[in-house]
C-alpha positions in Angstrom: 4.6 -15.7 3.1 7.2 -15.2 0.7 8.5 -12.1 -0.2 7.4 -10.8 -3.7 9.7 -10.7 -6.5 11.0 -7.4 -8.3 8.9 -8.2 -11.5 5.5 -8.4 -9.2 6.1 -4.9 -8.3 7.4 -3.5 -11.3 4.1 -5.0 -13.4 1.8 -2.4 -10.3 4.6 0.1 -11.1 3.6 0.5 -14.5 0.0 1.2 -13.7 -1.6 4.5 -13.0 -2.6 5.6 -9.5 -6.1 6.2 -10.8 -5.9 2.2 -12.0 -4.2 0.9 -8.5 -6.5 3.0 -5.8 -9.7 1.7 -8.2 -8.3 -2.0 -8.4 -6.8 -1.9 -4.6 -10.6 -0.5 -3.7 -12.3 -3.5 -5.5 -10.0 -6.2 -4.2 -10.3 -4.7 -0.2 -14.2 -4.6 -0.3 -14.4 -8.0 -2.2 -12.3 -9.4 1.4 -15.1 -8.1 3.3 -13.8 -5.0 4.7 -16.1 -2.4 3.1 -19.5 -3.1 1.1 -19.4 -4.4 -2.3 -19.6 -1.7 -5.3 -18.7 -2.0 -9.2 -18.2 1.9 -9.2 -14.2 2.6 -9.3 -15.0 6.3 -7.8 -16.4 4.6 -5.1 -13.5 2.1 -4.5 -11.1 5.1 -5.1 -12.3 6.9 -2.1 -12.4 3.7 -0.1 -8.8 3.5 -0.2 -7.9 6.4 0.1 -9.5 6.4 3.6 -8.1 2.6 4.0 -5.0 4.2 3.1 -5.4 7.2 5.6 -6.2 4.9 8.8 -3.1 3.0 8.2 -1.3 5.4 8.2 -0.4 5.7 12.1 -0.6 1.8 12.5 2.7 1.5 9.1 4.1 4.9 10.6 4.4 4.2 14.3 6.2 0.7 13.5 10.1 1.0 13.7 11.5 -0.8 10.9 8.9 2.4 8.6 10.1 4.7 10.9 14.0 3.5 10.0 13.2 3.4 6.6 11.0 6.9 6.3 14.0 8.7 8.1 17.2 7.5 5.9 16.8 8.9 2.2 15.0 6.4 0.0 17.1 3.3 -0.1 16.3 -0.2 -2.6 13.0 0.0 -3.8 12.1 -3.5 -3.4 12.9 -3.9 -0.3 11.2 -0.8 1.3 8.1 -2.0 -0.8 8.3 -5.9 0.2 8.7 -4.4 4.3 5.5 -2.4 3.5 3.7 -5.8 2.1 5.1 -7.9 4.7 3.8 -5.5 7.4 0.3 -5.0 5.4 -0.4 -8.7 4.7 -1.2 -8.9 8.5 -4.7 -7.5 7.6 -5.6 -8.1 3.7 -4.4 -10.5 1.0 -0.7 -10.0 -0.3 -2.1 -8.5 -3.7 -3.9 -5.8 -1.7 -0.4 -5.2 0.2 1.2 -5.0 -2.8 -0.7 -2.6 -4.1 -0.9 -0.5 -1.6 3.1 -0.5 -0.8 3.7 0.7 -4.3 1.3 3.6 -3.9 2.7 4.5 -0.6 6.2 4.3 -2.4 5.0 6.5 -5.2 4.2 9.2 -2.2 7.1 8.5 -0.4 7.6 7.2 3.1 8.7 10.5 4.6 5.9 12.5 2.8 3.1 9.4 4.1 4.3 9.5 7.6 4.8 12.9 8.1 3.3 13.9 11.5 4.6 10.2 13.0 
């Protein structure tokens, strides 16, 4: 897999949260991980609980823990290691996704407790 370019993550950057948990939530139960649903609330919720349960599985890993600890460092690369790490398990637009809303909440503030 190749590692996403700057403009990729600027173009999820400019959406709202509301738009990326809704759009993230559609494209991780349309892989098969949850039950398929049109309602965004629905989708919503479903990643946020995503979301929460890979939390310890990101957190525990050393190269998060490195980058949670130092202050926030390049962008791009904290958010390409978080879709590198997340692609293991969904498509690389779901990883995307999901590293710019964990970078939008901070690693230190998402892995607090790890």
């Amino acid at each position: 897999m190749s590692m996403p370019d700057a403009h990729v993550f600027d173009e999820y950057l400019a959406r709202s949260d509301d738009e990326l948990l809704a759009e993230l939530g559609k494209e991780l139960i349309g892989s098969g991980l949850g039950v398929g649903s049109s309602d965004p609330g629905r989708a919503r919720r479903f990643t946020l609980k995503w979301l929460d349960e890979k939390r310890e599985e990101l957190c525990t890993r050393d190269e998060v823990r490195e980058m949670a600890m130092n202050p926030p460092g390049e962008r791009v690369i904290e958010m390409a290691t978080l879709v590198e790490l997340l692609s293991e398990d969904v498509s690389q637009t779901a990883a995307i996704m999901a590293a710019v809303l964990i970078y939008r909440i901070g690693l230190r503030s998402f892995c607090a407790g790890f």
